[in-house]
N, CA and C of each residue as an Amber inpcrd file, in Angstrom:
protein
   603
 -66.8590000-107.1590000 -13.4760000 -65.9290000-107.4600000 -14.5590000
 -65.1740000-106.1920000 -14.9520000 -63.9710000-106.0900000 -15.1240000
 -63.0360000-105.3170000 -15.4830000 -63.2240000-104.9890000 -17.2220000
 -63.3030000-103.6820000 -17.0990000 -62.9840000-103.6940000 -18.8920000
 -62.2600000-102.3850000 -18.9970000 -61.4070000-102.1020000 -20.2820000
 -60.6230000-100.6940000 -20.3710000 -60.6930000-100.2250000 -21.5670000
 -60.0760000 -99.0170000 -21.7620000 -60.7020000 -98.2100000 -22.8810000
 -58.7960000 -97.5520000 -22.7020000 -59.2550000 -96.5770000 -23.7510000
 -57.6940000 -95.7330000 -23.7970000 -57.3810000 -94.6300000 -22.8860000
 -58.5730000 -94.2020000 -22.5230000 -58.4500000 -93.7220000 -21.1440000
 -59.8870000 -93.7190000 -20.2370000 -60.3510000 -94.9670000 -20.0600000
 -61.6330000 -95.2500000 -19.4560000 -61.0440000 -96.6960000 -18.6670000
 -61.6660000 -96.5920000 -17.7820000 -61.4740000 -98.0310000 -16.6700000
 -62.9760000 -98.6360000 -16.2780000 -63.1500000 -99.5440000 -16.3550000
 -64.4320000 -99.9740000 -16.1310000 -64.6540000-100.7690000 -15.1200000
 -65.1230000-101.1010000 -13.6040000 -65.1440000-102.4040000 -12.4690000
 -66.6160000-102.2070000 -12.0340000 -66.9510000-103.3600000 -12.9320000
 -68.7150000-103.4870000 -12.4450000 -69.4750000-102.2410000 -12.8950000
 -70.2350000-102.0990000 -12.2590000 -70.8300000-100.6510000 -13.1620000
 -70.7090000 -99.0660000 -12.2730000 -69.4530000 -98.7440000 -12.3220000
 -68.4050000 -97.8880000 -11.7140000 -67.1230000 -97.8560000 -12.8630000
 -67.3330000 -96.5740000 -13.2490000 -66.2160000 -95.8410000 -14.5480000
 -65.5830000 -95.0200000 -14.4700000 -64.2370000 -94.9860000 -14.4170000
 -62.9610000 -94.0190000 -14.4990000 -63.2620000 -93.2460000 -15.5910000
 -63.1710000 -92.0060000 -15.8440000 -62.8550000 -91.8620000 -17.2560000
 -62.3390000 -90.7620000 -17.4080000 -61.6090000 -90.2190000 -18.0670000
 -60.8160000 -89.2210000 -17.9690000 -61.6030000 -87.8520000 -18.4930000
 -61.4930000 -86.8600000 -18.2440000 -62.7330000 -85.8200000 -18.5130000
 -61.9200000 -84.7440000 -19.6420000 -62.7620000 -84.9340000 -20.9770000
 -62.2400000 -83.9290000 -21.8380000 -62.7470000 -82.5130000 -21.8680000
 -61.6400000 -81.3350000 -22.0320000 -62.7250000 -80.0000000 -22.2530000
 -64.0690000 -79.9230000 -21.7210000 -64.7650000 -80.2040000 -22.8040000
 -66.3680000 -80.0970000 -22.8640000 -66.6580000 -80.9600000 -21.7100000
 -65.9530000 -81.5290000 -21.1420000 -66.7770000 -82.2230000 -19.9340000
 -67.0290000 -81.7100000 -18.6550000 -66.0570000 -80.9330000 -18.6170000
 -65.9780000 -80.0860000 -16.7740000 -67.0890000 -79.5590000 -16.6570000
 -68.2160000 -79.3670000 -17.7720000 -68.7420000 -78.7920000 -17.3170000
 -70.3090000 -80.0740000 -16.4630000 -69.4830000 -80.9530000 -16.2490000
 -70.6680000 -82.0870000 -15.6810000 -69.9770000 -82.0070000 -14.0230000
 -69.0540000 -81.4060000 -13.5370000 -68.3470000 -80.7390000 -12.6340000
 -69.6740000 -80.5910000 -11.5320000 -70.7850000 -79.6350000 -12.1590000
 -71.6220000 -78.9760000 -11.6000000 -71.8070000 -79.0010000 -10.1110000
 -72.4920000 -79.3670000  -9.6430000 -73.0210000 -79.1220000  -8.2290000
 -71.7350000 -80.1360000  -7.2690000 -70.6230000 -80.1620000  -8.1720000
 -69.9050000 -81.4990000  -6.6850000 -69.0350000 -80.9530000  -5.7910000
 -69.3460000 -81.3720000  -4.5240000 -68.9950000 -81.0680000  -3.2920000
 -68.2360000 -82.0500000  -2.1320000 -67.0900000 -82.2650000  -2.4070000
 -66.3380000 -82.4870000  -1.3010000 -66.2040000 -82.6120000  -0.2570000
 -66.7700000 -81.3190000   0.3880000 -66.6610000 -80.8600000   1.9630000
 -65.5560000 -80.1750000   1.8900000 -64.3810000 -79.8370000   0.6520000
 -63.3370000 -79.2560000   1.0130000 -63.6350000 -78.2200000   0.3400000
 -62.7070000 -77.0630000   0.6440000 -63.0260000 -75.9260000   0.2180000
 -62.1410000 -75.4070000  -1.3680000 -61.0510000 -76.0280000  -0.8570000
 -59.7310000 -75.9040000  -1.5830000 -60.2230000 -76.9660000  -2.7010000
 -60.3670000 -78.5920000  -2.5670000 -60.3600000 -79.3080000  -3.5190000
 -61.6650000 -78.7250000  -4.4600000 -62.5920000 -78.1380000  -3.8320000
 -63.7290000 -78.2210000  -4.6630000 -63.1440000 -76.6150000  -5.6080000
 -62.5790000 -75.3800000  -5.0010000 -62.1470000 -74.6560000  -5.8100000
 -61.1320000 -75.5570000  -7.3750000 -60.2570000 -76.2710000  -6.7900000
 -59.3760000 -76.7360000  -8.0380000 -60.4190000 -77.4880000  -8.9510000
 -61.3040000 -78.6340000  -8.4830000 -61.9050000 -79.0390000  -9.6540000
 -62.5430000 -78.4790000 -10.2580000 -63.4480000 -77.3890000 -10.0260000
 -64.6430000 -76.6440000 -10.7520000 -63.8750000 -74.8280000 -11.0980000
 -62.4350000 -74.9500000 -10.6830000 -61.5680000 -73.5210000 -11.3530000
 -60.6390000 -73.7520000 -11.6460000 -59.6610000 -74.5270000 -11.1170000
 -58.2960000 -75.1970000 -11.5300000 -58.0060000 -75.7030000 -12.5390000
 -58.8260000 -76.9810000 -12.2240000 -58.6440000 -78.2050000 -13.3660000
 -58.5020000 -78.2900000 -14.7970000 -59.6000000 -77.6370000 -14.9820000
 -59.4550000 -77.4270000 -17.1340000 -57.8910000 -76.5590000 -17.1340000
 -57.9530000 -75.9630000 -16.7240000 -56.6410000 -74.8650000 -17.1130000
 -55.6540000 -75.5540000 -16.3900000 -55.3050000 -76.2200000 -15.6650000
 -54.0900000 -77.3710000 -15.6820000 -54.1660000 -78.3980000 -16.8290000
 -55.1100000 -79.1910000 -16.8130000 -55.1930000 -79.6370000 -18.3570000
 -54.8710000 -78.8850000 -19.7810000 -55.4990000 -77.7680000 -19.7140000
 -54.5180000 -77.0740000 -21.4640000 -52.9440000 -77.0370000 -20.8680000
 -52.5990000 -76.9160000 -19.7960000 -51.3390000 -76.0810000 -19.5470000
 -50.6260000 -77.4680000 -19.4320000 -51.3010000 -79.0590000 -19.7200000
 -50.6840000 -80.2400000 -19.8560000 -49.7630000 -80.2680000 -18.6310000
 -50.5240000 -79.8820000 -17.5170000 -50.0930000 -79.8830000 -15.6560000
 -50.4530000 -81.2040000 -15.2570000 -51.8810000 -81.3110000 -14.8920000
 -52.4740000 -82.2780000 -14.6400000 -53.8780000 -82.9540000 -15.8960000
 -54.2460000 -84.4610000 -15.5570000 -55.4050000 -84.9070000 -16.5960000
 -56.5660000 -85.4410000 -14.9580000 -57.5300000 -85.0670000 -15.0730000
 -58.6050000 -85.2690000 -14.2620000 -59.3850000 -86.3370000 -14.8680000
 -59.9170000 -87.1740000 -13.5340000 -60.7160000 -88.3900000 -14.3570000
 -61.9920000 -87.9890000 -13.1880000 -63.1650000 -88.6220000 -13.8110000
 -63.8720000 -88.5210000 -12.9450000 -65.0250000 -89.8390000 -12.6730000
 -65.1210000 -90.6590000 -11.2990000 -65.5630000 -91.7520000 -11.3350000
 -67.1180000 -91.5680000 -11.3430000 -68.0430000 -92.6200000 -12.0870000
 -69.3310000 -92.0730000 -11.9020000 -69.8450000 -93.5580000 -12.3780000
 -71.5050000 -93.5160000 -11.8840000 -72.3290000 -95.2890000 -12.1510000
 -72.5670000 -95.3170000 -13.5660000 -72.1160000 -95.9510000 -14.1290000
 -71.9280000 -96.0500000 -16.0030000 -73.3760000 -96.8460000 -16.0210000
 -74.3280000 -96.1730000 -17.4300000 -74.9880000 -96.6340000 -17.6100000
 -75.3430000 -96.6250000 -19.4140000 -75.7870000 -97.2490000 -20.1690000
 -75.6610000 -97.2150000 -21.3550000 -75.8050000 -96.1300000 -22.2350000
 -75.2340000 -95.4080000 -23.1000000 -75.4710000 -94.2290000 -23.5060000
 -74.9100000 -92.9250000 -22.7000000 -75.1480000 -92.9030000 -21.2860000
 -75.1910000 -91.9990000 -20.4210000 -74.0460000 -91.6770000 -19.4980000
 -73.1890000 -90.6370000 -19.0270000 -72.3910000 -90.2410000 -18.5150000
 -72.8460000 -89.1560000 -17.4180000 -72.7180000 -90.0360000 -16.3580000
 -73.5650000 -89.4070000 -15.1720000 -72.4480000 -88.1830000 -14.9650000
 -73.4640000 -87.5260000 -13.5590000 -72.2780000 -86.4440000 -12.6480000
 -71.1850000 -87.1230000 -12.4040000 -69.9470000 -86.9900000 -12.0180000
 -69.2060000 -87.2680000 -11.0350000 -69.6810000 -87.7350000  -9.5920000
 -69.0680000 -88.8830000  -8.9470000 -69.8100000 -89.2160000  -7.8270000
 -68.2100000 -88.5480000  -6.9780000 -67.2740000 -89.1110000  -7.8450000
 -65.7380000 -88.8640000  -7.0320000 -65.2930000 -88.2380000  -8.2480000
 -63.7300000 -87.5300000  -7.9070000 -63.1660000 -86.8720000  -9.0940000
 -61.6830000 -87.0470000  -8.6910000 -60.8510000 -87.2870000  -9.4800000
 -59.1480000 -87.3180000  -9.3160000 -58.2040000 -87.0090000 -10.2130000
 -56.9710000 -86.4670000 -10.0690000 -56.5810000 -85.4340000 -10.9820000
 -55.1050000 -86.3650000 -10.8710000 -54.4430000 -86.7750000 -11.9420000
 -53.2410000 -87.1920000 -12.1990000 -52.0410000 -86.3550000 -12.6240000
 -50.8620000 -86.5810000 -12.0430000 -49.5570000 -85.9850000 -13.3180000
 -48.1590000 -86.8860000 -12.7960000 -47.7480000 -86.8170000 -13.9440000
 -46.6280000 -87.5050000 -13.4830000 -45.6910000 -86.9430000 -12.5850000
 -44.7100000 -88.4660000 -12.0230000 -43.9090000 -87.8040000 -10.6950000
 -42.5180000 -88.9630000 -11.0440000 -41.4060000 -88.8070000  -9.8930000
 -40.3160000 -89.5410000  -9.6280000 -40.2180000 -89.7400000  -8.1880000
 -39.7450000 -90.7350000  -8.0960000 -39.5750000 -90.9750000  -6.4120000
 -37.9940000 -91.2060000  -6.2540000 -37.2330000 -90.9050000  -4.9890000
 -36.1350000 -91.0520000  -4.6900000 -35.8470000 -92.2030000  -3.7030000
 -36.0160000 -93.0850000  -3.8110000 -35.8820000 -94.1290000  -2.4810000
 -34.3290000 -94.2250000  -2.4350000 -34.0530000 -95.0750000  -1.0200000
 -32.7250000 -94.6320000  -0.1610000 -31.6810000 -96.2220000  -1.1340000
 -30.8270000 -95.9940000  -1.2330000 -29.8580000 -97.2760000  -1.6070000
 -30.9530000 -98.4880000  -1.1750000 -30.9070000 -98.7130000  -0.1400000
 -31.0970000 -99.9150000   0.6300000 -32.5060000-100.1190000   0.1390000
 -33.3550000 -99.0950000   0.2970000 -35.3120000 -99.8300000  -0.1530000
 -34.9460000-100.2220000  -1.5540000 -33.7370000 -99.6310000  -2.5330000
 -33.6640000 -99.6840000  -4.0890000 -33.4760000-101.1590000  -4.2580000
 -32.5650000-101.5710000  -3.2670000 -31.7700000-102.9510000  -3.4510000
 -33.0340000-104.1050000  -3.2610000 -33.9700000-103.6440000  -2.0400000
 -34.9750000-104.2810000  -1.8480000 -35.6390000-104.8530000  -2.9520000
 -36.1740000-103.8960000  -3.8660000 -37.3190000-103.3090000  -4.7560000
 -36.7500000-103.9730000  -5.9000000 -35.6380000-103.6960000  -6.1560000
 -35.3420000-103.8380000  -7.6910000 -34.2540000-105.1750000  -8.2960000
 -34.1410000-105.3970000  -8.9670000 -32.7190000-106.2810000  -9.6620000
 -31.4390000-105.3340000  -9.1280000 -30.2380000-106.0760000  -9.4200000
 -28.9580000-105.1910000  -9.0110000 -28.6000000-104.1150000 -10.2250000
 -29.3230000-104.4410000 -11.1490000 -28.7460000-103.2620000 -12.3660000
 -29.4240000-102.1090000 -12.1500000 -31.1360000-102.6840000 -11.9180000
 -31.9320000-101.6460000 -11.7770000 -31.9020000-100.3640000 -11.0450000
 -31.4230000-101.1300000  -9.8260000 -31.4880000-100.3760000  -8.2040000
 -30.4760000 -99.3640000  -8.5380000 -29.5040000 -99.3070000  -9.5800000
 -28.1000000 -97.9620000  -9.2280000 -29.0920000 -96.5300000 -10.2130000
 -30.6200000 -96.8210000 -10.5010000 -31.5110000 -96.1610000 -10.5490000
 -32.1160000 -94.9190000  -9.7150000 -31.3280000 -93.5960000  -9.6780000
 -31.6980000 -92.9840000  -8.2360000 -33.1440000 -92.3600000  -8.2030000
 -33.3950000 -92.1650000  -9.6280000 -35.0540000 -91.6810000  -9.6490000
 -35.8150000 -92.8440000 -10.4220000 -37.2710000 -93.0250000  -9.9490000
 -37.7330000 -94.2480000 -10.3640000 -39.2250000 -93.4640000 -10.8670000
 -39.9590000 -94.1160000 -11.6530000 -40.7990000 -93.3220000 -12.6750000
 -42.3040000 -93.2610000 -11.9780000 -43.2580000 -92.4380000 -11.9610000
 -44.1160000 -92.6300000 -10.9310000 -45.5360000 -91.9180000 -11.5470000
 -46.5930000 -91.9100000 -10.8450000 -47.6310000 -91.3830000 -11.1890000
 -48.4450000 -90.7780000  -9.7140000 -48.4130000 -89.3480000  -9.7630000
 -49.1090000 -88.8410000  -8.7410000 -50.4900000 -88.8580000  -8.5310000
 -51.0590000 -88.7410000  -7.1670000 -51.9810000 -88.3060000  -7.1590000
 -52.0960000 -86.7740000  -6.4740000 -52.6930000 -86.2420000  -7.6250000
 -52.4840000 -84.4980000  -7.1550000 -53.8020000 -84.1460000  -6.4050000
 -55.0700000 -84.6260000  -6.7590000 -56.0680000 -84.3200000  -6.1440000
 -57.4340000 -85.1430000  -5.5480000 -57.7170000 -85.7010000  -4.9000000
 -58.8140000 -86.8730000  -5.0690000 -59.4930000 -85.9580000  -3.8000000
 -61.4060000 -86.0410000  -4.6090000 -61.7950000 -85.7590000  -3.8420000
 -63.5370000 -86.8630000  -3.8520000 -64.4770000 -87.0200000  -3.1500000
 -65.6270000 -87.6350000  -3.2300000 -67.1970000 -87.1120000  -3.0450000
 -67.7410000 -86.6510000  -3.7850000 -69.0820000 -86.3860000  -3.4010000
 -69.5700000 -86.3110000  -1.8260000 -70.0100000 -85.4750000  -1.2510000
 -70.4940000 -85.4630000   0.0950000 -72.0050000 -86.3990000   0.2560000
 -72.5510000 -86.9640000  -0.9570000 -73.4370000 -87.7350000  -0.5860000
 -73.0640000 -89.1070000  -0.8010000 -71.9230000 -89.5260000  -1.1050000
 -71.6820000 -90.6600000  -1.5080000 -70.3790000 -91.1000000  -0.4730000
 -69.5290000 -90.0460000   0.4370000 -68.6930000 -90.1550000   1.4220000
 -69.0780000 -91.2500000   2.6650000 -68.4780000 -91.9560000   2.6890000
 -68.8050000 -93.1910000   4.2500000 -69.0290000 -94.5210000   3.2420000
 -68.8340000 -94.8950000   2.0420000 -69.0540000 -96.0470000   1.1740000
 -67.9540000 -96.3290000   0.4610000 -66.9650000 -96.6930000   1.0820000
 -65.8570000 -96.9610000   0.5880000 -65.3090000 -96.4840000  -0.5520000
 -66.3170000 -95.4530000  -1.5280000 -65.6650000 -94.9900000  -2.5350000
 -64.1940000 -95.0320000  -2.6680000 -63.6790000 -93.8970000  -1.6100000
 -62.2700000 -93.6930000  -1.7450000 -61.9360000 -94.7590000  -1.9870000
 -62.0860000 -95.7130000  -1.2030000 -60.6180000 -96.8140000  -1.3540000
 -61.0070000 -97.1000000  -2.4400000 -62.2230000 -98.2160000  -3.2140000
 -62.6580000 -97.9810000  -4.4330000 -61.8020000 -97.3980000  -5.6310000
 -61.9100000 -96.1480000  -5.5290000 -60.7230000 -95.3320000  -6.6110000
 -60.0460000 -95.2390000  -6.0210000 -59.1080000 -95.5660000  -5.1010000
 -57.9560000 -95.4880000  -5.5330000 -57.3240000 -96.9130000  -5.5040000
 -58.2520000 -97.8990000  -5.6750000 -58.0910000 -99.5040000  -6.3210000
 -58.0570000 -99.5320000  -7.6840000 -59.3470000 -98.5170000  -8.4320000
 -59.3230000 -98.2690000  -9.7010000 -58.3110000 -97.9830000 -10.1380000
 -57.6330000 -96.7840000  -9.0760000 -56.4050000 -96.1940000 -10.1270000
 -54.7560000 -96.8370000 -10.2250000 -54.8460000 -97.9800000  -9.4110000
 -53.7810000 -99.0700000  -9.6710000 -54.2620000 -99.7300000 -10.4500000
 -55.4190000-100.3810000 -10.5660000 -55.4100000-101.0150000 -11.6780000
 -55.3500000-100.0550000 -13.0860000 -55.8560000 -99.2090000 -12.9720000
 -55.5360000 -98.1200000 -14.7030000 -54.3720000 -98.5650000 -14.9170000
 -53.3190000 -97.6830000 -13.8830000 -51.8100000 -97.4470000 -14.1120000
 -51.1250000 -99.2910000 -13.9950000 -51.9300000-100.1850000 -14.3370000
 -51.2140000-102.0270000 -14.4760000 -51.6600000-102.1090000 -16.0330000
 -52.7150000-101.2400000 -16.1270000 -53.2000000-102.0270000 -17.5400000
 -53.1680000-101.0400000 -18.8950000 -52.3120000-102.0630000 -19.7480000
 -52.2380000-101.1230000 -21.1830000 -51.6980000-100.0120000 -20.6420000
 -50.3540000-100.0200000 -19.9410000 -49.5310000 -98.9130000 -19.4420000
 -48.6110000 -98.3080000 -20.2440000 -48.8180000 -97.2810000 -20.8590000
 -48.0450000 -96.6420000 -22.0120000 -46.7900000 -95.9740000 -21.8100000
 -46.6450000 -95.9410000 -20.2980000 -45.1270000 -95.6660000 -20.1200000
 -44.5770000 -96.3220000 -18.8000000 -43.4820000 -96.4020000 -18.6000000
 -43.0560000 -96.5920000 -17.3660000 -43.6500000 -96.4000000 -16.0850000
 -44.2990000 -96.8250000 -15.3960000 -44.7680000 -96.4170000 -14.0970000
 -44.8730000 -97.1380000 -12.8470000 -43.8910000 -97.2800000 -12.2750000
 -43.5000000 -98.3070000 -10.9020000 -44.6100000 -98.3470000 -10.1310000
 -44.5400000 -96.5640000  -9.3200000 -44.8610000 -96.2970000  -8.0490000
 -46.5230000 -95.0270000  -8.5730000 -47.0860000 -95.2880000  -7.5480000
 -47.9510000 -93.9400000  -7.0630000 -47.7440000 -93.6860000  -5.9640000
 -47.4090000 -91.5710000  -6.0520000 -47.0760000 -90.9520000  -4.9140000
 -48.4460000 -89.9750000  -4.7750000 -48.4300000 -89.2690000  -3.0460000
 -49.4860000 -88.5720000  -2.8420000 -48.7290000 -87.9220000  -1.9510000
 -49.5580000 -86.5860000  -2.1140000 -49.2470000 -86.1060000  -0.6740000
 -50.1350000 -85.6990000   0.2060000 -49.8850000 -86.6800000   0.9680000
 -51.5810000 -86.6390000   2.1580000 -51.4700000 -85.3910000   2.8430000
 -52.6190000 -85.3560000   3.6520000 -52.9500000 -84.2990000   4.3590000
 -52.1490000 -85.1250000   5.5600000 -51.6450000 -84.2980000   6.5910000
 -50.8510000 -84.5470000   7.7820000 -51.9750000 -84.7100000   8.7960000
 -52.5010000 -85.3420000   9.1320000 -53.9240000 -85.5260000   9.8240000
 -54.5380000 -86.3950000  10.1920000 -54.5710000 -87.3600000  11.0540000
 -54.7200000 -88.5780000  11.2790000 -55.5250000 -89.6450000  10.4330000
 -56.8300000 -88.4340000   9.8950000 -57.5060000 -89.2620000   8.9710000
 -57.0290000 -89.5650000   7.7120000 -56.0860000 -88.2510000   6.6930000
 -55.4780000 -88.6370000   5.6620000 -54.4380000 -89.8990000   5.4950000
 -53.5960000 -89.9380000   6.7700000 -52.4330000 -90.7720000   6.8190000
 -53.1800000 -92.4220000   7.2480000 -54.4020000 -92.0660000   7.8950000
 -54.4120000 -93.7230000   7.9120000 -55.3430000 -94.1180000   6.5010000
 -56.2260000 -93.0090000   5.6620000 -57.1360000 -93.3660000   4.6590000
 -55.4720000 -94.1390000   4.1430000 -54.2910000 -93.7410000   3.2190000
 -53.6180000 -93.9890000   2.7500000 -52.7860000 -95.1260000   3.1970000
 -53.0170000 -95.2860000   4.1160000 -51.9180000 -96.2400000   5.1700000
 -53.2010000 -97.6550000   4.9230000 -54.1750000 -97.4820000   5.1220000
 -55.1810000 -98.2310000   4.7670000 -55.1090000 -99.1820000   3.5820000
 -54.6800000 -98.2480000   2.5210000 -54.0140000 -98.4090000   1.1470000
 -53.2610000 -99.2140000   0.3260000 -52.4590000 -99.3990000   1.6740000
 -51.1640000-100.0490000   1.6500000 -49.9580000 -98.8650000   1.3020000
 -49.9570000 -97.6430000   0.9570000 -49.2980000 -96.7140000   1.0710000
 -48.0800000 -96.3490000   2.3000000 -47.1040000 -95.9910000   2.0330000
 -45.6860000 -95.9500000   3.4370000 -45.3050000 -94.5210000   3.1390000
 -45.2240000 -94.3370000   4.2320000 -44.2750000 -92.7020000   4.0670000
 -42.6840000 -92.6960000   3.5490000 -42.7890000 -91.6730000   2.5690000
 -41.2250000 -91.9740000   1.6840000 -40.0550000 -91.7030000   2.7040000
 -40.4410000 -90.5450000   3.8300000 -39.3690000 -90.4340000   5.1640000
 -40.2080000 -89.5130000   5.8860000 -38.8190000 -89.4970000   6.7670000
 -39.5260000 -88.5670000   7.9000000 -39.3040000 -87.3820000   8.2090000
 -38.7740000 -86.7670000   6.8010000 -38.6610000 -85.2130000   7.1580000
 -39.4150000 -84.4990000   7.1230000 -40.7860000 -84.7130000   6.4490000
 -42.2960000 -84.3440000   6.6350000 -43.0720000 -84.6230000   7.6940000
 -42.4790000 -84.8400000   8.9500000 -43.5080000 -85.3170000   9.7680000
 -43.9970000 -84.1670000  10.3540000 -43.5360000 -83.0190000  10.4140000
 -44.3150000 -82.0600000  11.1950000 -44.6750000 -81.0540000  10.0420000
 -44.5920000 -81.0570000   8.5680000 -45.3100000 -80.8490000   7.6150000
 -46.9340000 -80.8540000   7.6980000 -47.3960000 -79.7140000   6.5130000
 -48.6650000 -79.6490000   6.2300000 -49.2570000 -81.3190000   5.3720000
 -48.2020000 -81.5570000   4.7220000 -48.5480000 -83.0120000   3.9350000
 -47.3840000 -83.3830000   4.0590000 -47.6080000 -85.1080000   3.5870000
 -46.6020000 -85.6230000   3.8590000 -46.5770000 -86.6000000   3.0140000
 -45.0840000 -87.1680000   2.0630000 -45.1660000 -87.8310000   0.8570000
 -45.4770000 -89.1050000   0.7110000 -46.3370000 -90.0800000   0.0980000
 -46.5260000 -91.3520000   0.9530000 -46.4640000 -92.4030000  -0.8310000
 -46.0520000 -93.4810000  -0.6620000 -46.1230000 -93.8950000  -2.2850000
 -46.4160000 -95.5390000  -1.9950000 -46.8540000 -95.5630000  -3.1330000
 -47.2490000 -97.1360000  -3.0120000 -46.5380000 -98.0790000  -4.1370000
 -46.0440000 -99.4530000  -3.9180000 -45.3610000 -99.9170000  -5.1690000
 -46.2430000-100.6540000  -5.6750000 -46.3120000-100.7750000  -7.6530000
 -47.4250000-101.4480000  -8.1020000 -47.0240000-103.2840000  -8.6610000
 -45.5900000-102.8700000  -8.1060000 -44.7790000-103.9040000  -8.5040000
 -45.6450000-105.0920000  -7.8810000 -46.4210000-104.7700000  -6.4630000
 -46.7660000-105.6240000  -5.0660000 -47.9850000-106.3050000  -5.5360000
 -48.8580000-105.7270000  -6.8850000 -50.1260000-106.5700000  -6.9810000
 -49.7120000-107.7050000  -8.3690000 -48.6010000-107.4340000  -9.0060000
 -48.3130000-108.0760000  -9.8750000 -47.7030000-109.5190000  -9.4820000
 -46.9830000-109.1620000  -8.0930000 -46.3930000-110.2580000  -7.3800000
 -46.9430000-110.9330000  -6.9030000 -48.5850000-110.1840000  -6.2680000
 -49.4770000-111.0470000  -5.0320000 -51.1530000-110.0530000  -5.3760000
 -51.7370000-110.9140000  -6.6740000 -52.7350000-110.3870000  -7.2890000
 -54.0110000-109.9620000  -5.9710000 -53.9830000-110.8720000  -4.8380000
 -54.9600000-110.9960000  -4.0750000 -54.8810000-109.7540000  -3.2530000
 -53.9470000-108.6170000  -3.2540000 -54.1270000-107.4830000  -2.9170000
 -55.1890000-106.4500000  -3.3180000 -56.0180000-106.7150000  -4.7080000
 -56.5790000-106.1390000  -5.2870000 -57.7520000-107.4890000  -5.6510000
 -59.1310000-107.1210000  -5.2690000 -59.8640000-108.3230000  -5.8490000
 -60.6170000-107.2970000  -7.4250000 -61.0080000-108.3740000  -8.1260000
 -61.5260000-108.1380000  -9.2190000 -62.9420000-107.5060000  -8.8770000
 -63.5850000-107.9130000  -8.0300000 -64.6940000-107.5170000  -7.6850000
 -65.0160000-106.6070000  -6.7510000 -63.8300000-106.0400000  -6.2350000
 -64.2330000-104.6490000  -5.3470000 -65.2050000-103.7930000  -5.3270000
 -65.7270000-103.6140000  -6.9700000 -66.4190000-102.6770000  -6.3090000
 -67.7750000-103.1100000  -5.6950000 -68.1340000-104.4150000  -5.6200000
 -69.1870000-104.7800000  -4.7080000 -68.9290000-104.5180000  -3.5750000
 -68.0990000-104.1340000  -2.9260000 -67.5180000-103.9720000  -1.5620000
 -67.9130000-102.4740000  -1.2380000 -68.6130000-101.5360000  -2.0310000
 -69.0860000-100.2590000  -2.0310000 -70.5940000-100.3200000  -1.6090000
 -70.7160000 -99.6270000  -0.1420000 -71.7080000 -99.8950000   0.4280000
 -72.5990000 -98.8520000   0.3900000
């Protein structure tokens, strides 16, 4: 069952929640496998947050009273996307589309526990985090953009997603820009089941 908070997401007993100050420090022992992501969450992160850069959420098994470690962790900020005339015309009404920047929500960092990696987490959150950005949405927000790692595994985790590459001038790039429209679960709910996260193995 789905439930939400003002900045908490709830699917089954698996919780988004956005991490204040005093919380990084539940950060502790989490490990990625990356070197880079695990530097930004446990040195980066708070100090992009005062500097109102990025807001970090961190997913973990909700239990009453209690706010576990982090199992996964993901770092938000807002973005704009430029799509070409023609995807605009696709996408939008005719008033809308003479729209050249469209309002968006990044993903700047997602990373997953090394003991909890191979269980669909990822996809998991980042199911969670379309549904956040559908519900009790306090501002404008079409699209989520990322910028994957250029690497067979990043581009198909995302492609997996339902995620498209914005073009192709990144293709021989370190990352490459990839966005998803949220317009697509509002149109055709069965893209997203309510019960996903039983699907976490």
């Amino acid at each position: 069952m789905l439930t939400t908070g003002r900045n908490r997401i709830q699917d089954g007993n698996w919780a988004l929640e956005k991490l204040e100050e005093q919380d990084f420090a539940q950060i502790g022992v989490f490990d990625c496998d990356n070197d880079d992501l695990n530097e930004f969450f446990k040195t980066d992160a708070l100090e992009h947050k005062k500097e109102l850069l990025t807001e970090t959420y961190s997913l973990y098994e909700a239990t009453v009273g209690e706010k576990k470690s982090p199992v996964a962790l993901v770092s938000f900020c807002n973005d704009v996307i430029h799509l070409s005339k023609e995807k605009r015309s696709e996408l939008l009404d005719p008033k809308k589309a003479l729209y050249q920047y469209l309002p968006a929500v990044k993903i700047a960092r997602l990373g997953v526990h090394k003991p909890f990696q191979g269980k669909n987490l990822g996809t998991f959150l980042v199911n969670l985090t379309k549904k956040l950005f559908l519900t009790d949405n306090r501002t404008g927000c079409r699209f989520i953009t990322v910028d994957a790692l250029n690497d067979k595994r990043g581009k198909k985790f995302y492609q997996k997603n339902g995620f498209e590459f914005l073009h192709s001038k990144d293709k021989n790039k370190k990352t490459r820009i990839m966005w998803f429209d949220l317009k697509r679960l509002i149109l055709n709910t069965s893209k997203i089941k309510d019960n996903d996260a039983a699907n976490i193995s």
